[in-house]
Backbone as XML, in Angstrom:
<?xml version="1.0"?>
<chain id="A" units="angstrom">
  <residue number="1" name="UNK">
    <atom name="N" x="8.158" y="28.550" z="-3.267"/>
    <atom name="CA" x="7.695" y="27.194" z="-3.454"/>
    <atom name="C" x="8.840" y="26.335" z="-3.989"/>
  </residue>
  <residue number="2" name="UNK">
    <atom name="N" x="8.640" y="25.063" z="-3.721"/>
    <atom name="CA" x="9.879" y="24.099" z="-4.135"/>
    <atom name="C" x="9.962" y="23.916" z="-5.692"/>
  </residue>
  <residue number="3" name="UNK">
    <atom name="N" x="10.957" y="24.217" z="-6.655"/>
    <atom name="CA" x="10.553" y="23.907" z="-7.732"/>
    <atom name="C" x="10.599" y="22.011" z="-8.376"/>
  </residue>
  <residue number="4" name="UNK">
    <atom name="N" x="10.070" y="21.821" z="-9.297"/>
    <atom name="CA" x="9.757" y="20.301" z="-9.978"/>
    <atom name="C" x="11.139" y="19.977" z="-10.415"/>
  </residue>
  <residue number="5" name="UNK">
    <atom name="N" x="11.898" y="19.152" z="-9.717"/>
    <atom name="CA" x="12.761" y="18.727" z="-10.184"/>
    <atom name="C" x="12.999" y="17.774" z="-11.188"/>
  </residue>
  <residue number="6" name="UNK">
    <atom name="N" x="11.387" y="17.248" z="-11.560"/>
    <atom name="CA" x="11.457" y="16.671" z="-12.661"/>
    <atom name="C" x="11.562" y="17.450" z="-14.047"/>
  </residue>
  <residue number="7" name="UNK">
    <atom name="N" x="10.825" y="18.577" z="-13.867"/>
    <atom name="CA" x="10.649" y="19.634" z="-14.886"/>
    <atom name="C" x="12.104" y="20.334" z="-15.018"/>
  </residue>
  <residue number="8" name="UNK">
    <atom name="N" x="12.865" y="20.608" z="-13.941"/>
    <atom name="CA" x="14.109" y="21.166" z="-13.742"/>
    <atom name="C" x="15.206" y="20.607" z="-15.029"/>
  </residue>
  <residue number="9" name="UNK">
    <atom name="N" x="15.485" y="19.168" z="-14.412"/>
    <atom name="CA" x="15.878" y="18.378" z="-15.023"/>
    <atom name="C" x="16.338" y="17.807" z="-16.253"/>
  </residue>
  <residue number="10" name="UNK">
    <atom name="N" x="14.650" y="17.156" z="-16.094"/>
    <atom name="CA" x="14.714" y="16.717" z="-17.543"/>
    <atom name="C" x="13.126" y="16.966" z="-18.894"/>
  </residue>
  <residue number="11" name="UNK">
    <atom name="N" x="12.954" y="18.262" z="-17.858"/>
    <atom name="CA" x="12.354" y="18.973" z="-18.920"/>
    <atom name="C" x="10.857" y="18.974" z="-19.466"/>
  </residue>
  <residue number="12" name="UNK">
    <atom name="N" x="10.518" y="17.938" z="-18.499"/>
    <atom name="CA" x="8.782" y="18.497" z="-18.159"/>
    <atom name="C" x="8.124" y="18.012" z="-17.059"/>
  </residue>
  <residue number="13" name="UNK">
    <atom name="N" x="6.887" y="18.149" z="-17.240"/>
    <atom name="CA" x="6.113" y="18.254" z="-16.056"/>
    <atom name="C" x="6.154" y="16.872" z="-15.194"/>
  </residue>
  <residue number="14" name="UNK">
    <atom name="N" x="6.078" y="16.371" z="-13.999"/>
    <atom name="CA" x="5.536" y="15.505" z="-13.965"/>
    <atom name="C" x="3.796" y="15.434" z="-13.109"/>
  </residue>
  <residue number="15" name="UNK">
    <atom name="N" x="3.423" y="13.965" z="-12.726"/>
    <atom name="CA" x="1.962" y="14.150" z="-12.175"/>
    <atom name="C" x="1.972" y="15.334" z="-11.112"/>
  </residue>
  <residue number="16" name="UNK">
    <atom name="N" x="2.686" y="15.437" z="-10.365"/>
    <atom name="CA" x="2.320" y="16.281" z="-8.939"/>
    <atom name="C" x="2.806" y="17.806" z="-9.315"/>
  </residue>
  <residue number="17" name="UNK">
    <atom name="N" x="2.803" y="18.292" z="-10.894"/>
    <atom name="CA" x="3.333" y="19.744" z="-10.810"/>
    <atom name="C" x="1.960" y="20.479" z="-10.790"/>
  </residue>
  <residue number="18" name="UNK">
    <atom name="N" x="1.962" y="21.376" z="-10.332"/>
    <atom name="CA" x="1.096" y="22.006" z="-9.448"/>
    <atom name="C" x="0.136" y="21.696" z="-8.848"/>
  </residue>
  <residue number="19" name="UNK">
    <atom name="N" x="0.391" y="21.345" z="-7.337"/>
    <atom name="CA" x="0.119" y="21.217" z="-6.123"/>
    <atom name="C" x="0.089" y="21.867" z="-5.485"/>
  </residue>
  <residue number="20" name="UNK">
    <atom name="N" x="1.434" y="22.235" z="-5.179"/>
    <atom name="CA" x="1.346" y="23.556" z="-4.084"/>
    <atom name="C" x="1.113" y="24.448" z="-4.456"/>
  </residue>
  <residue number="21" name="UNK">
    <atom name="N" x="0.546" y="24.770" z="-5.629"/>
    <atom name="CA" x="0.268" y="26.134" z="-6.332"/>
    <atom name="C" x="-0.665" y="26.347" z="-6.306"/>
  </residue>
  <residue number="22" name="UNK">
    <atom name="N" x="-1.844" y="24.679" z="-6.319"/>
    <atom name="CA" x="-3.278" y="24.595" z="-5.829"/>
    <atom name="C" x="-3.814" y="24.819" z="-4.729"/>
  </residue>
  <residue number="23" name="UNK">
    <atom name="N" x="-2.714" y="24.417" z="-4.071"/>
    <atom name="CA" x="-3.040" y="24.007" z="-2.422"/>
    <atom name="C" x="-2.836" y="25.731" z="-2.161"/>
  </residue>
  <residue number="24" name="UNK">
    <atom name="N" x="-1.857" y="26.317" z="-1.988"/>
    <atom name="CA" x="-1.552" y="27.410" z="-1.987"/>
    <atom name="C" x="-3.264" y="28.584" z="-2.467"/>
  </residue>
  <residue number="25" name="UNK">
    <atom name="N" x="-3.500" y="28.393" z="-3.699"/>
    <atom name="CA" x="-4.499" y="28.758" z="-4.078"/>
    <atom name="C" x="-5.696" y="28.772" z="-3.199"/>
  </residue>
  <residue number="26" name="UNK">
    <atom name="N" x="-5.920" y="27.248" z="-2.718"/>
    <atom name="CA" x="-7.367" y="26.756" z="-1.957"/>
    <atom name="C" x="-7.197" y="26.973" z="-0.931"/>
  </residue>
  <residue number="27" name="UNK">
    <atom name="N" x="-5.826" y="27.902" z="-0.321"/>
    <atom name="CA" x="-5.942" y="28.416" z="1.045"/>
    <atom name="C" x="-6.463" y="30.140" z="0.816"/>
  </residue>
  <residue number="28" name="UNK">
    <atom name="N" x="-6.268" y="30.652" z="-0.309"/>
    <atom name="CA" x="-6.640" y="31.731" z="-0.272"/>
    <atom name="C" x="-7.757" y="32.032" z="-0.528"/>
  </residue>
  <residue number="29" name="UNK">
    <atom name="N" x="-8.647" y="30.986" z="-0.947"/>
    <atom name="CA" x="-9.862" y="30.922" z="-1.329"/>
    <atom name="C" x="-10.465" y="31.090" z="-2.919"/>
  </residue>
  <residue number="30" name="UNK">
    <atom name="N" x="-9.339" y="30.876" z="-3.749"/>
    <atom name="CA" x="-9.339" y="31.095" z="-4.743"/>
    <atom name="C" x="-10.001" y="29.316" z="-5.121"/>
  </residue>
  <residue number="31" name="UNK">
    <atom name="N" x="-10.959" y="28.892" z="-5.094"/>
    <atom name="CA" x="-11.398" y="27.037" z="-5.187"/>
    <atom name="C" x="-11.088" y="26.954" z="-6.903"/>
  </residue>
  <residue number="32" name="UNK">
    <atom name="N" x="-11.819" y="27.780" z="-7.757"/>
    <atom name="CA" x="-11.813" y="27.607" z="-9.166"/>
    <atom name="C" x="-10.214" y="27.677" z="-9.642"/>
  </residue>
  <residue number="33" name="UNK">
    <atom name="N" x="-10.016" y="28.391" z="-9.544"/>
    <atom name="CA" x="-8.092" y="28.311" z="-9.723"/>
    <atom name="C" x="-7.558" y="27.477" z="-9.176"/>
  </residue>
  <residue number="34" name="UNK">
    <atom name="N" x="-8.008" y="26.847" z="-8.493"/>
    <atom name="CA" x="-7.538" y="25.827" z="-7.700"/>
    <atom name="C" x="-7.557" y="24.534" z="-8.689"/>
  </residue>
  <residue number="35" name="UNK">
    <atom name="N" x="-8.837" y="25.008" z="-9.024"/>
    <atom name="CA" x="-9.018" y="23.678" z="-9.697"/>
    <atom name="C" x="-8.495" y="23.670" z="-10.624"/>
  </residue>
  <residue number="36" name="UNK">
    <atom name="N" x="-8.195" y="25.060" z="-11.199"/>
    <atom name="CA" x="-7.708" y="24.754" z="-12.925"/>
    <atom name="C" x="-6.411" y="24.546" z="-12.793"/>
  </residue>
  <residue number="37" name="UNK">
    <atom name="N" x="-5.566" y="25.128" z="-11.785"/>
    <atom name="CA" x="-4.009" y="24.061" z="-11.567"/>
    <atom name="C" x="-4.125" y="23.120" z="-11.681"/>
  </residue>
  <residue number="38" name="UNK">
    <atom name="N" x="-4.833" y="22.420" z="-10.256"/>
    <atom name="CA" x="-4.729" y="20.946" z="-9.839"/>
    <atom name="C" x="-5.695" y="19.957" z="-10.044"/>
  </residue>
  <residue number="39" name="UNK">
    <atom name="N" x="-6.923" y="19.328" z="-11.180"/>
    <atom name="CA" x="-7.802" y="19.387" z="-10.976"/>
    <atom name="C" x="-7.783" y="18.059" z="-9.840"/>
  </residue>
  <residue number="40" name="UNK">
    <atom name="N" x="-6.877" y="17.192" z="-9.856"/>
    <atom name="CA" x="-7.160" y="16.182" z="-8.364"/>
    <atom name="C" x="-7.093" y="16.608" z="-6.877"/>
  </residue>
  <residue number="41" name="UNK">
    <atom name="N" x="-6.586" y="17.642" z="-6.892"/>
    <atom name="CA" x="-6.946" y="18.116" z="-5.293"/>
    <atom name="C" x="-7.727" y="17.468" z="-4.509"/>
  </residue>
  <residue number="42" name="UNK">
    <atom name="N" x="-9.218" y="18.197" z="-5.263"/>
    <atom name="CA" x="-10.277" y="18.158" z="-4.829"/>
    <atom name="C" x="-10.555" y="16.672" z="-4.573"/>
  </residue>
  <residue number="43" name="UNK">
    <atom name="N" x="-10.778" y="15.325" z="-5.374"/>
    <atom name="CA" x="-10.865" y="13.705" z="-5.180"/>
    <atom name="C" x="-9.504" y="13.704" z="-3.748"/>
  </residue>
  <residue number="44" name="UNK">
    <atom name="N" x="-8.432" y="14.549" z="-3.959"/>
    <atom name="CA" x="-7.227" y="14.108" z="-3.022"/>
    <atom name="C" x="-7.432" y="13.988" z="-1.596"/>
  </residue>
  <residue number="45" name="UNK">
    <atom name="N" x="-8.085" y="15.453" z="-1.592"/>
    <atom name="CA" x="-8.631" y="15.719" z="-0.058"/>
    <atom name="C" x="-9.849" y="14.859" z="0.728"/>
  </residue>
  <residue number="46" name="UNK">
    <atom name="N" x="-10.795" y="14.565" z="-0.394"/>
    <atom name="CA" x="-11.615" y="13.544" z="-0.402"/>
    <atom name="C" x="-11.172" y="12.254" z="0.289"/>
  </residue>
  <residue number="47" name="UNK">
    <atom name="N" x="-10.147" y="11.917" z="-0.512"/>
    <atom name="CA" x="-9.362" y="10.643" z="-0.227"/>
    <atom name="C" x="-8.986" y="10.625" z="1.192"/>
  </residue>
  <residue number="48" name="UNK">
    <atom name="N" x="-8.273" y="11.607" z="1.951"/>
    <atom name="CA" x="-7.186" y="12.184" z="2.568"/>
    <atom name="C" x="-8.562" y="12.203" z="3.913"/>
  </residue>
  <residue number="49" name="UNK">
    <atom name="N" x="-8.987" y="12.930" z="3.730"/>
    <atom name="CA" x="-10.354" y="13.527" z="4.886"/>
    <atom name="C" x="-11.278" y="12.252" z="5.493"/>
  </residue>
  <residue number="50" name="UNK">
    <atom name="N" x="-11.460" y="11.067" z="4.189"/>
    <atom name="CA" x="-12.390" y="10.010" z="4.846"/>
    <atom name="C" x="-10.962" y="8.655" z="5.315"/>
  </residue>
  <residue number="51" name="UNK">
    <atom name="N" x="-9.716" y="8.905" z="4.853"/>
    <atom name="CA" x="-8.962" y="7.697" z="5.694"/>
    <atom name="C" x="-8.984" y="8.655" z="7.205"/>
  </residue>
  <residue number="52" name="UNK">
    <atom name="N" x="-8.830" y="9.824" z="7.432"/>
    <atom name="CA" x="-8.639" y="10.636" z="9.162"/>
    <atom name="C" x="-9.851" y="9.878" z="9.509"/>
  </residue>
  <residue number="53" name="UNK">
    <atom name="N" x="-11.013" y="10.581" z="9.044"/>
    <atom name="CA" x="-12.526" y="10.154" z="9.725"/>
    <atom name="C" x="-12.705" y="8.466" z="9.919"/>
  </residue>
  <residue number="54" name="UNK">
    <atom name="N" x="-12.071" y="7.420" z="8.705"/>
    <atom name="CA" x="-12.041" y="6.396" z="8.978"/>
    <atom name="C" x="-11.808" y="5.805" z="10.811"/>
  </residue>
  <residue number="55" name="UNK">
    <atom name="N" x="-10.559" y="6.490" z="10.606"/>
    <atom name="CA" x="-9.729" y="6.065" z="12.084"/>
    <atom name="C" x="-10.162" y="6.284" z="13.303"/>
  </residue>
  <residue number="56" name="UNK">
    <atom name="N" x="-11.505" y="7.187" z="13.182"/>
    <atom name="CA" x="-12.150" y="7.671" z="14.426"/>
    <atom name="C" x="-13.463" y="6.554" z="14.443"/>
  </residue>
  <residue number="57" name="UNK">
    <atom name="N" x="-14.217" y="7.087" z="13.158"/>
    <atom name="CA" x="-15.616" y="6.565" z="13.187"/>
    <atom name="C" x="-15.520" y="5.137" z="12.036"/>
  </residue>
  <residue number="58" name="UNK">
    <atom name="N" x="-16.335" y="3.906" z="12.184"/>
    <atom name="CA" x="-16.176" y="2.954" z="11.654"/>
    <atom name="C" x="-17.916" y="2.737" z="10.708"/>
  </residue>
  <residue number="59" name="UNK">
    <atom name="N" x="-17.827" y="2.926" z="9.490"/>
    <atom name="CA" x="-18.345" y="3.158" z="8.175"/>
    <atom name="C" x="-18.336" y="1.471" z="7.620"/>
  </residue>
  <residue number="60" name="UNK">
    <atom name="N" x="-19.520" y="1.449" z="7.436"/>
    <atom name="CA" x="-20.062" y="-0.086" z="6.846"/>
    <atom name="C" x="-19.162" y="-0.610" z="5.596"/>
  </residue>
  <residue number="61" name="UNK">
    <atom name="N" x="-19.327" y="0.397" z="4.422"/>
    <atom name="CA" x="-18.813" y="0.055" z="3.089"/>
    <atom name="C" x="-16.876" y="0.732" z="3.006"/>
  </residue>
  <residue number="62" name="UNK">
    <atom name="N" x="-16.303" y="1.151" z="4.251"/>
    <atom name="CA" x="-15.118" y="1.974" z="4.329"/>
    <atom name="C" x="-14.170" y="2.051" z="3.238"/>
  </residue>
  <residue number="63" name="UNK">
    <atom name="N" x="-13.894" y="0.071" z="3.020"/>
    <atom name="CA" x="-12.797" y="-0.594" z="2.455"/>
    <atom name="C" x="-13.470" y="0.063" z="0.691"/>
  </residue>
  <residue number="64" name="UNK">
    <atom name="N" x="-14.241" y="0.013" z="0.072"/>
    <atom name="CA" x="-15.279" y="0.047" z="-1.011"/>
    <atom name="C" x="-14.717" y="1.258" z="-1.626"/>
  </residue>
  <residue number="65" name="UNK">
    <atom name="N" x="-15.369" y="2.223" z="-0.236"/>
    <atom name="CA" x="-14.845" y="3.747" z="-0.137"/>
    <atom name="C" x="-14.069" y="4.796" z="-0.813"/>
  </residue>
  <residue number="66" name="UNK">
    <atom name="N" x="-13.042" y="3.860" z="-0.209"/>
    <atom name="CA" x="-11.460" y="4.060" z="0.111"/>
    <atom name="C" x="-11.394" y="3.579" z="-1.420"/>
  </residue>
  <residue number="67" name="UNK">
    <atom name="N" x="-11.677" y="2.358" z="-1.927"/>
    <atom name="CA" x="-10.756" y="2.277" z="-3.195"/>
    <atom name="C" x="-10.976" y="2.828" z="-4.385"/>
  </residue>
  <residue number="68" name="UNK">
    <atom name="N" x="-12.971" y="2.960" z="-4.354"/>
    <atom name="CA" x="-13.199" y="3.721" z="-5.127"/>
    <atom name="C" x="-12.707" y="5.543" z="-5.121"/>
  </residue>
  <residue number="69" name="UNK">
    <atom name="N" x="-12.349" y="6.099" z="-3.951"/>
    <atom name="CA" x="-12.023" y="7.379" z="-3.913"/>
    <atom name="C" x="-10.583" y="7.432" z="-3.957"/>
  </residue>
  <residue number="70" name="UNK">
    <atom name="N" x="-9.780" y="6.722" z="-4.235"/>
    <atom name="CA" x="-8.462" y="6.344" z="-4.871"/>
    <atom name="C" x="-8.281" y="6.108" z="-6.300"/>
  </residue>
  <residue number="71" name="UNK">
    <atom name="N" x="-9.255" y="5.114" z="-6.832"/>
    <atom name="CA" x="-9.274" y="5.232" z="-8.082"/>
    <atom name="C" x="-9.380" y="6.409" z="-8.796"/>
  </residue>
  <residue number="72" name="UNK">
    <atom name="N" x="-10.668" y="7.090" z="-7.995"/>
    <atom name="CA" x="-11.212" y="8.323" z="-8.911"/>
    <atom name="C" x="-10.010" y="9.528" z="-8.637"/>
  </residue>
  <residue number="73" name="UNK">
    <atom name="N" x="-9.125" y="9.253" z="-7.872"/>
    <atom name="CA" x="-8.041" y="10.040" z="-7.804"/>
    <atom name="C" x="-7.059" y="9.999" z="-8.682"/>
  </residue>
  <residue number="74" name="UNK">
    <atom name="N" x="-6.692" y="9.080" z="-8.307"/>
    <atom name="CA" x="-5.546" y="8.642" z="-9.747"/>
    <atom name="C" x="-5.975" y="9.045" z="-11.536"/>
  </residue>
  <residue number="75" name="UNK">
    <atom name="N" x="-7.282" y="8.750" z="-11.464"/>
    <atom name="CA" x="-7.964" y="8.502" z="-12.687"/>
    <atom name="C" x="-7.716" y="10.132" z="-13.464"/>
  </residue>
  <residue number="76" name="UNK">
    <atom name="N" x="-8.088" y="10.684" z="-12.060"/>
    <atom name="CA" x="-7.769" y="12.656" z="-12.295"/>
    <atom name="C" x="-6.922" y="12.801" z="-12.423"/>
  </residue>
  <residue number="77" name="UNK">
    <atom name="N" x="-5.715" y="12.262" z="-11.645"/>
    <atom name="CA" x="-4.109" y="13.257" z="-12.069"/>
    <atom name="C" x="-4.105" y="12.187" z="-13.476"/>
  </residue>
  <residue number="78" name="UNK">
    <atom name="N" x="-4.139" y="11.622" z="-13.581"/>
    <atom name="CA" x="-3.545" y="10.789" z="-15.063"/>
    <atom name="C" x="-4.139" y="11.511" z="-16.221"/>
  </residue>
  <residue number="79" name="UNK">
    <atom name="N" x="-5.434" y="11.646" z="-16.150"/>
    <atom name="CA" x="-6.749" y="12.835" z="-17.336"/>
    <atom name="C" x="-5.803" y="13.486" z="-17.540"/>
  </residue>
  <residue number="80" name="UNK">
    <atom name="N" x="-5.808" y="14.697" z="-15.788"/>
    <atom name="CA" x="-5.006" y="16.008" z="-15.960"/>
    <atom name="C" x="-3.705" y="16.321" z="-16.708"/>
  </residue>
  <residue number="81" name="UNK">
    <atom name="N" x="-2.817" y="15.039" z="-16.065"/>
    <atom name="CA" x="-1.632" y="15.076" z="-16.603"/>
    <atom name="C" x="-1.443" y="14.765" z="-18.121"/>
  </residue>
  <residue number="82" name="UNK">
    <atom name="N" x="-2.842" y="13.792" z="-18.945"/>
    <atom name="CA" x="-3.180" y="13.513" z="-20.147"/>
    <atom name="C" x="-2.872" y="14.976" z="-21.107"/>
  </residue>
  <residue number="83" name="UNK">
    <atom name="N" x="-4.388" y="15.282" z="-20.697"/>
    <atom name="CA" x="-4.616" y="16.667" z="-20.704"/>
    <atom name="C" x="-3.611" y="17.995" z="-20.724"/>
  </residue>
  <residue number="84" name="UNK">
    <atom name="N" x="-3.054" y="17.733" z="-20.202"/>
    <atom name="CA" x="-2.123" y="19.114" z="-20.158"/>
    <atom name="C" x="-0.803" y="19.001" z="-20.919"/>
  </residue>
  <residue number="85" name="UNK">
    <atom name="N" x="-0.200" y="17.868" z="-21.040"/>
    <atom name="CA" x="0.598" y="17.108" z="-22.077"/>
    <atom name="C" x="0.360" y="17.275" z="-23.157"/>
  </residue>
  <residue number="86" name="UNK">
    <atom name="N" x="-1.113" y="17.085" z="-24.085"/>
    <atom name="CA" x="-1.626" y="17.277" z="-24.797"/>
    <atom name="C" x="-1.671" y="18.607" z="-25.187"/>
  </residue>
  <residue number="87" name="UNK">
    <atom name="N" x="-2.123" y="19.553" z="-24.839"/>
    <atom name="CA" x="-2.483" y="21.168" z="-24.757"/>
    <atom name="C" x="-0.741" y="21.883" z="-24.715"/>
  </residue>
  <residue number="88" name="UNK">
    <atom name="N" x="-0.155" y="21.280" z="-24.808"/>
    <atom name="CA" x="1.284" y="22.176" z="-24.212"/>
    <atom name="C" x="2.122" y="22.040" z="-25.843"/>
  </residue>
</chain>
């Protein structure tokens, strides 16, 4: 896996450190570990899955959607990254 060159660096984490460790995880079917790496994944893919479906099928409230399932994304890595900052 690629290592955090922010962490490399200058010595800690930043928002996106473990990702691929999640992602990696949620391919093996491991979902709960998944989550306890990454807990935004899960809102990410969310995010990620209804802009594809957007582009096909056209959804009344889309724009609404979209910002609320962005917010609630961000809102997670920022907690997480709160969170784990905190605990370390």
């Amino acid at each position: 896996m690629l290592p955090c060159l922010n962490k490399k660096y200058l010595g800690f984490e930043c928002m996106g450190c473990g990702i691929q460790r999640s992602v990696a995880l949620l391919f093996k079917g491991e979902f709960l570990q998944s989550f306890y790496m990454y807990p935004a994944l899960y809102p990410l893919i969310l995010l990620l899955g209804f802009l594809l479906l957007n582009q096909f099928i056209s959804f009344k409230y889309a724009n609404k959607s979209i910002i609320f399932l962005a917010i609630l994304t961000v809102a997670t890595i920022i907690t997480s990254y709160i969170i784990k900052m905190t605990t370390n």
